[in-house]
N, CA, C and O atoms as a MOPAC input file, in Angstrom:
PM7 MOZYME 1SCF
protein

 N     79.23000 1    75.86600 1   109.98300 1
 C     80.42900 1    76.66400 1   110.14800 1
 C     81.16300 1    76.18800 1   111.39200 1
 O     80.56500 1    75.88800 1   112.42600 1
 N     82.29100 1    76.13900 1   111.27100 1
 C     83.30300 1    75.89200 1   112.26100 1
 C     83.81700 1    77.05800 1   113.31900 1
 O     83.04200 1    77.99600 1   113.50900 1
 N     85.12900 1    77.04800 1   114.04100 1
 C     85.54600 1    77.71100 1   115.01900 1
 C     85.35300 1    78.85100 1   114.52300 1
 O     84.88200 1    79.80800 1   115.13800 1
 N     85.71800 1    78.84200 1   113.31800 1
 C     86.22400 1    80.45900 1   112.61900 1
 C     85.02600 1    81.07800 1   112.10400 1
 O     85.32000 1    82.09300 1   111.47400 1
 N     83.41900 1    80.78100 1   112.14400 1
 C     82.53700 1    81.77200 1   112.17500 1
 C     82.45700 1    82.82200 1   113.81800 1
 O     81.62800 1    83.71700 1   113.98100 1
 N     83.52100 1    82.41800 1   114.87000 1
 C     83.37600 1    83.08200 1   115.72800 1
 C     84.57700 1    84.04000 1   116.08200 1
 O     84.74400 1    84.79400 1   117.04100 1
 N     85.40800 1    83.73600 1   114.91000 1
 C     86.62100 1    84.57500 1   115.43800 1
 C     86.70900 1    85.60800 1   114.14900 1
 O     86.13500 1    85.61100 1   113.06000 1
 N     87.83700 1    86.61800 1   114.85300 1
 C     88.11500 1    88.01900 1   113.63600 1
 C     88.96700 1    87.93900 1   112.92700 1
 O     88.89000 1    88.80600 1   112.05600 1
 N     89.93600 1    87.20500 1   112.81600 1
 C     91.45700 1    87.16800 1   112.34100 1
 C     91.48000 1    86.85100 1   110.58600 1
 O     90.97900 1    85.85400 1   110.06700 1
 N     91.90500 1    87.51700 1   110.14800 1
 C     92.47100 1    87.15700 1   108.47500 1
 C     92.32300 1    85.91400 1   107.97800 1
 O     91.78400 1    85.52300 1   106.94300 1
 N     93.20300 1    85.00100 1   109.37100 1
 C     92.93500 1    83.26900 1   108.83900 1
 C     91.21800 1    83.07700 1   108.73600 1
 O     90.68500 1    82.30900 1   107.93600 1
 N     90.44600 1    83.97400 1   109.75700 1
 C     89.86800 1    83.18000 1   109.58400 1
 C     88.93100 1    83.51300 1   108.92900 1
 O     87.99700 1    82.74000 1   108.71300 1
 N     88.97200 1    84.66200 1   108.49900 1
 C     88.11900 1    85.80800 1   107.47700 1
 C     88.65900 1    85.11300 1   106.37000 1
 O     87.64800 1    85.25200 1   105.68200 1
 N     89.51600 1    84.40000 1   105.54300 1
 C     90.08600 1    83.68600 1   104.65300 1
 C     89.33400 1    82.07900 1   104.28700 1
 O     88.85700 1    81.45900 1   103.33700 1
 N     89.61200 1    81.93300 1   105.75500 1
 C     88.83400 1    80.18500 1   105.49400 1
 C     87.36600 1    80.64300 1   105.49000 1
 O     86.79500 1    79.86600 1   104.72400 1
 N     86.42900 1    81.57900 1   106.00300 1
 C     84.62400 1    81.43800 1   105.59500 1
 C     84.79600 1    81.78300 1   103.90800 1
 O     84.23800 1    81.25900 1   102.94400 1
 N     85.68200 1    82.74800 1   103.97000 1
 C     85.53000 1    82.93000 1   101.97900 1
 C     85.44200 1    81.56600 1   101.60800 1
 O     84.47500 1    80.94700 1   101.16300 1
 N     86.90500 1    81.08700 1   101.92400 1
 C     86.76600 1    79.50000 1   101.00900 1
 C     85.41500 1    78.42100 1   101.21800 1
 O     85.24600 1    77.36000 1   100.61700 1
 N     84.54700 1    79.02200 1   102.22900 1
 C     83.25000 1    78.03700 1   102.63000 1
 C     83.31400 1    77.12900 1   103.72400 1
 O     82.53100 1    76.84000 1   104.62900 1
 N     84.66300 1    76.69000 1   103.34100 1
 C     84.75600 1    75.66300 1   104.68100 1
 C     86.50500 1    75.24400 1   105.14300 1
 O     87.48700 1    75.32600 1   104.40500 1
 N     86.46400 1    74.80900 1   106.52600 1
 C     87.95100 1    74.73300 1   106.85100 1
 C     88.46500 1    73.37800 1   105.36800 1
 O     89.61200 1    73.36800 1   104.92100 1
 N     87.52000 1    72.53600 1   104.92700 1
 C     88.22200 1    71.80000 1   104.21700 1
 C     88.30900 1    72.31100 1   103.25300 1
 O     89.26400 1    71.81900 1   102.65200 1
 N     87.63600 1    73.41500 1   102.43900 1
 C     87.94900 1    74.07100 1   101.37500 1
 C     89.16600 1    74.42400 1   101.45000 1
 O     90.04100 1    74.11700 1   100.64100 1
 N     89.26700 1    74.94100 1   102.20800 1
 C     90.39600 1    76.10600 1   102.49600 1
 C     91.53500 1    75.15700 1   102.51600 1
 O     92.35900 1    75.57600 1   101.70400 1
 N     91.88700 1    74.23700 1   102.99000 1
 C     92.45500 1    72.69000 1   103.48000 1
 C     93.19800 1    72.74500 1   102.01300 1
 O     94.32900 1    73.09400 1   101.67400 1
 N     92.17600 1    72.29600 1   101.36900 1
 C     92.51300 1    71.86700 1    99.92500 1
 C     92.85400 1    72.58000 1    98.82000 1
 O     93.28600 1    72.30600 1    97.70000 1
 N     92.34200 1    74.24700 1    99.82400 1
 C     93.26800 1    75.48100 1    98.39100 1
 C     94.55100 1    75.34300 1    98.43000 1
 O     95.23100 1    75.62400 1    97.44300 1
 N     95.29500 1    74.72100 1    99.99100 1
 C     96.73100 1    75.19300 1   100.16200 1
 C     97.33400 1    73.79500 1    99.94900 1
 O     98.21900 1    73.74700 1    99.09500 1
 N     97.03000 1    72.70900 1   100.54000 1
 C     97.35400 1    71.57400 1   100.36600 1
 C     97.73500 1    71.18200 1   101.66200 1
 O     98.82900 1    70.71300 1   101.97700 1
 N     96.79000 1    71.39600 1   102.38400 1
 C     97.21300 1    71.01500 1   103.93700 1
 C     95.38600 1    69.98500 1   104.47200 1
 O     94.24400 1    69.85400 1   104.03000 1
 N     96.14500 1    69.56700 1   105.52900 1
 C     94.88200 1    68.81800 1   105.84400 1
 C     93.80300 1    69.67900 1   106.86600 1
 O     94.08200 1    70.70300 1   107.49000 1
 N     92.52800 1    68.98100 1   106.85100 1
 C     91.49900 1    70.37200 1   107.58500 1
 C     92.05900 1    70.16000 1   108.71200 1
 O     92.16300 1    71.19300 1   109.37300 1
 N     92.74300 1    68.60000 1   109.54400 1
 C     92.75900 1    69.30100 1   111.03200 1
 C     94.00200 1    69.90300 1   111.41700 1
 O     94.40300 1    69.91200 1   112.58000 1
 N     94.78600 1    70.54700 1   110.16800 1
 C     95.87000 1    71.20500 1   110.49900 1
 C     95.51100 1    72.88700 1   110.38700 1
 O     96.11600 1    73.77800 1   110.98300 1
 N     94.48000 1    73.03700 1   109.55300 1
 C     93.43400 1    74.54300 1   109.77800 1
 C     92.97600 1    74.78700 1   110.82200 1
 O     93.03100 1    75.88500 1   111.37400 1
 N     92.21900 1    73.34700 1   111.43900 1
 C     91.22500 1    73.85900 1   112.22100 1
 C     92.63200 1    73.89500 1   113.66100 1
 O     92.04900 1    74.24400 1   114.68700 1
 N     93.63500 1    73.73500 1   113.85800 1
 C     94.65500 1    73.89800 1   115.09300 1
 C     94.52400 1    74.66300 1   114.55500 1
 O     93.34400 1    75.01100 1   114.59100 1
 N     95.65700 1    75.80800 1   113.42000 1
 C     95.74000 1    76.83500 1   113.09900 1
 C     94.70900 1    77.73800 1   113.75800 1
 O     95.13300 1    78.40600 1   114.70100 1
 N     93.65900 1    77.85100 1   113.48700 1
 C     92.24600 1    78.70900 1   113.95800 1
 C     92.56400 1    78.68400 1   115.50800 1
 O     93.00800 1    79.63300 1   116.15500 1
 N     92.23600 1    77.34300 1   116.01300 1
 C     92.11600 1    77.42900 1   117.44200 1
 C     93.58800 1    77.97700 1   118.57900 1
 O     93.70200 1    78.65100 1   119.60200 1
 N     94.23500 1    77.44200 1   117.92900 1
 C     95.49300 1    78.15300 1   118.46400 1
 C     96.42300 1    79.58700 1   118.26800 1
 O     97.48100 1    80.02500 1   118.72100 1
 N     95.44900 1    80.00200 1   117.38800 1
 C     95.65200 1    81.41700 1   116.85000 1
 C     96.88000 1    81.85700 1   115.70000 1
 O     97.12100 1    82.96000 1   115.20900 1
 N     97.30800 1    80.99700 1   115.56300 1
 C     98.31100 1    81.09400 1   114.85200 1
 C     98.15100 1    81.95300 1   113.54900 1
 O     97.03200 1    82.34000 1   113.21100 1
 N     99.31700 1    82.26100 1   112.79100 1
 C     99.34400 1    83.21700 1   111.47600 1
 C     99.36000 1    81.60600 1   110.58800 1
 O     99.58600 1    80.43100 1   110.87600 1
 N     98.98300 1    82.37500 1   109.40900 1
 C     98.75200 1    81.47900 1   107.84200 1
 C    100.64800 1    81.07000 1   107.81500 1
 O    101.43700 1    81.98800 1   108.04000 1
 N    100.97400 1    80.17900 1   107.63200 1
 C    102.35000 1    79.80000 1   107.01500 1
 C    102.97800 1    80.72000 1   105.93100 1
 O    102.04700 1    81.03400 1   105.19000 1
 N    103.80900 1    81.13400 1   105.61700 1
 C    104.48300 1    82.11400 1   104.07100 1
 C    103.94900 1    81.60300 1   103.40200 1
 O    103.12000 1    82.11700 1   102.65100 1
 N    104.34800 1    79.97200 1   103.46000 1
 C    104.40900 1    79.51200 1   101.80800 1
 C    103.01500 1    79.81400 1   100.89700 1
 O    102.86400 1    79.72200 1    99.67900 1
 N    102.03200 1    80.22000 1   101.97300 1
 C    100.47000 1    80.21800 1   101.45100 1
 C     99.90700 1    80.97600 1   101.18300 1
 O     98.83400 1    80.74000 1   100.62800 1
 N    100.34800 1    82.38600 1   101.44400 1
 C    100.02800 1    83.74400 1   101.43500 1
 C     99.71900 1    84.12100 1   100.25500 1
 O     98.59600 1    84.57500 1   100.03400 1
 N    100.53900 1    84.01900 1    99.39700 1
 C    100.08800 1    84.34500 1    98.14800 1
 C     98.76700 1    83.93000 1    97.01500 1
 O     97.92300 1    84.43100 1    96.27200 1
 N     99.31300 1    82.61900 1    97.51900 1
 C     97.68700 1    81.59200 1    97.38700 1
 C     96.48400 1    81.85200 1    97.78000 1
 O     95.44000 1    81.99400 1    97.14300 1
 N     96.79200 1    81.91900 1    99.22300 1
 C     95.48700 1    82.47700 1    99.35300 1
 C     94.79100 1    84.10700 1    99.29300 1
 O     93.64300 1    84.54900 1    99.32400 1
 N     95.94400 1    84.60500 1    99.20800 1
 C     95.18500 1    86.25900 1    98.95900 1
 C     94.61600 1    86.44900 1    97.51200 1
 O     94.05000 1    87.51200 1    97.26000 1
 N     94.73400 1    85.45100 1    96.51300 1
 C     94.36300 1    85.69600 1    95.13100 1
 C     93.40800 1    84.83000 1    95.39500 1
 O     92.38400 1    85.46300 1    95.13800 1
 N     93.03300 1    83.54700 1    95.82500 1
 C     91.57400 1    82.97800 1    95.70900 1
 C     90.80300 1    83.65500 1    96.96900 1
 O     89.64300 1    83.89500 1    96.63400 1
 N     90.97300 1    83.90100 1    97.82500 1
 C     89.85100 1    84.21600 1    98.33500 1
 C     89.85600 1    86.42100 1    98.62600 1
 O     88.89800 1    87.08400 1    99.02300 1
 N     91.16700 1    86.91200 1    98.26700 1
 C     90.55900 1    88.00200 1    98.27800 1
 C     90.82800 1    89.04900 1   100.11900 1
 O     90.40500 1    90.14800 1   100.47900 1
 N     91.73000 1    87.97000 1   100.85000 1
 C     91.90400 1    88.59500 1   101.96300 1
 C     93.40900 1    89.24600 1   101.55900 1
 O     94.25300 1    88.58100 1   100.95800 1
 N     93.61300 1    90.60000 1   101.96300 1
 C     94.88300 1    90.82200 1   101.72100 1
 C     96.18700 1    90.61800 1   102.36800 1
 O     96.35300 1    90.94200 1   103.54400 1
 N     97.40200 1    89.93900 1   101.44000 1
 C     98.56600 1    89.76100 1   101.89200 1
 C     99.10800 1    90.59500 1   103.09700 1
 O     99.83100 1    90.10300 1   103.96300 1
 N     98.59600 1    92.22600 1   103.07800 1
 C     99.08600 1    93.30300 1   104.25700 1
 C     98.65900 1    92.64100 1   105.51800 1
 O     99.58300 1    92.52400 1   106.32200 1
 N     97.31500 1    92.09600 1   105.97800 1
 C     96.04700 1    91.60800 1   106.55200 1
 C     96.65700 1    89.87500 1   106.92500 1
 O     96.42000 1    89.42400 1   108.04500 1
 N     97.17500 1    89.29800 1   106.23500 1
 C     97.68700 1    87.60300 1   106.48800 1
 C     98.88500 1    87.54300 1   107.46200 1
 O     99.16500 1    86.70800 1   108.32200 1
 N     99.35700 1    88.40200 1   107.16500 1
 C    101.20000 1    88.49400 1   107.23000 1
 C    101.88700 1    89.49300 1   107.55400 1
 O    103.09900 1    89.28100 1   107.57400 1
 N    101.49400 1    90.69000 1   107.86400 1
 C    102.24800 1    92.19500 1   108.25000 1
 C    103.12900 1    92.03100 1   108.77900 1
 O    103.69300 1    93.12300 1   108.84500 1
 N    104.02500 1    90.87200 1   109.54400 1
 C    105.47900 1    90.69800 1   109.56800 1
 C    106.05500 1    90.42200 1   107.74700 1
 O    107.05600 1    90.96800 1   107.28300 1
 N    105.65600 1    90.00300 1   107.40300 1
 C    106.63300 1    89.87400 1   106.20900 1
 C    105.81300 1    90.93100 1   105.05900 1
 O    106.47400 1    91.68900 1   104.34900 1
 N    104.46400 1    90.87600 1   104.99000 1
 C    104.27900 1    92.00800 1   104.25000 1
 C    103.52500 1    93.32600 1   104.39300 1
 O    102.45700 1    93.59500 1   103.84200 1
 N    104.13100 1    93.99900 1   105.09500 1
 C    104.00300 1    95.74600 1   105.94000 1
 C    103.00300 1    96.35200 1   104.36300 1
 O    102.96500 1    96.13700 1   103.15100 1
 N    102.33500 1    97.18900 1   105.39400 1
 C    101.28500 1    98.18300 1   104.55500 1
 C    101.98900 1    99.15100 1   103.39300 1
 O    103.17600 1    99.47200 1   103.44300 1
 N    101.25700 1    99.48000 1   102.55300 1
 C    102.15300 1   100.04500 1   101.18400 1
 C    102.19900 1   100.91200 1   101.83400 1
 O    101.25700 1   101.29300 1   102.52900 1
 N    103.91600 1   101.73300 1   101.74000 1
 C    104.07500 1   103.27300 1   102.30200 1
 C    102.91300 1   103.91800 1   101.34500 1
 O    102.55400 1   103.63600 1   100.20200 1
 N    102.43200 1   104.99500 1   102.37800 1
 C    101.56700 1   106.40400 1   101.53000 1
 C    102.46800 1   107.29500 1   101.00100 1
 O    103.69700 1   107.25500 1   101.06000 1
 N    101.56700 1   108.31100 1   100.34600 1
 C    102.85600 1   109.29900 1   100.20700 1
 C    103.19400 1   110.48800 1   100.83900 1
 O    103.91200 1   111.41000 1   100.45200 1
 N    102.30700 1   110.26700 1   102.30800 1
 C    102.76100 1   111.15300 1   103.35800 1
 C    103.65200 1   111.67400 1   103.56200 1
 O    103.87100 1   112.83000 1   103.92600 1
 N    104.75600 1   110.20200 1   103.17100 1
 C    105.85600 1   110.33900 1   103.80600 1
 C    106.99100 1   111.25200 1   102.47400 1
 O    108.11300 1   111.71200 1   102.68400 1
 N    106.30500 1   111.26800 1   101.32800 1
 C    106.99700 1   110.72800 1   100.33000 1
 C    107.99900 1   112.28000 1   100.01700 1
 O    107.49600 1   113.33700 1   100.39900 1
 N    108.88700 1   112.30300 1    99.57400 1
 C    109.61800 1   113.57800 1    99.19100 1
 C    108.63200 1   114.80300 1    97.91300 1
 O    107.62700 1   114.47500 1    97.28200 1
 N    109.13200 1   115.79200 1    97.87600 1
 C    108.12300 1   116.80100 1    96.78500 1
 C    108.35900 1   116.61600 1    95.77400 1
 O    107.53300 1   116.99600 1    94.94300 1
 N    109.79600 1   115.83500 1    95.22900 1
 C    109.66000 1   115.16400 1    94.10200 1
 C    108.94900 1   113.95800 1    93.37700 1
 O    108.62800 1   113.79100 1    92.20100 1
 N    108.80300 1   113.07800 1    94.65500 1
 C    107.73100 1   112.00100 1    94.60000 1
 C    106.91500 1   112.76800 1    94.34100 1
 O    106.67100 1   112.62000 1    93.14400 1
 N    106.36100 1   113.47600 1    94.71900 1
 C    104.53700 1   114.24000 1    94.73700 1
 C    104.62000 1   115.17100 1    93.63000 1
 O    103.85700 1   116.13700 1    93.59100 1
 N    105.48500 1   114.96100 1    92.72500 1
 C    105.40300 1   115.61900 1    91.50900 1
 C    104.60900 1   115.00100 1    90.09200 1
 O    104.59100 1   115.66400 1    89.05600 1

């Protein structure tokens, strides 16, 4: 295991699913030592990949990306007609 058996982040809870930074490399179409910067420099997953990778490995889009994709409203908020 690489950097990312020691860190918490989505990316990198994403790349141990895939097994390895080159797995993961090769789900998106990027090269491993452009993962393994990613990891070490903390960076977020790119857009274009998000989707990709939340269906093979199972980490969620809310969890990758919460600038572009925010948690499903509840219906806390929701009007009494909603809650009808």
């Amino acid at each position: 295991m690489g950097i990312e058996a020691r860190l918490q982040t989505p990316l990198a809870r994403a790349v141990r699913t895939s097994g390895s930074q080159s797995a993961f490399a090769r789900l998106i179409g990027v090269s491993q030592p452009a993962v393994h910067l990613w990891l070490k420099e903390g960076r977020i997953l790119p857009a274009e990949h998000v989707l990709t990778v939340e269906s093979a490995t199972g980490v969620s889009r809310h969890d990758l990306r919460p600038d572009i994709y925010p948690p499903e409203p509840s219906l806390v908020g929701a009007s009494e007609t909603d809650r009808a």
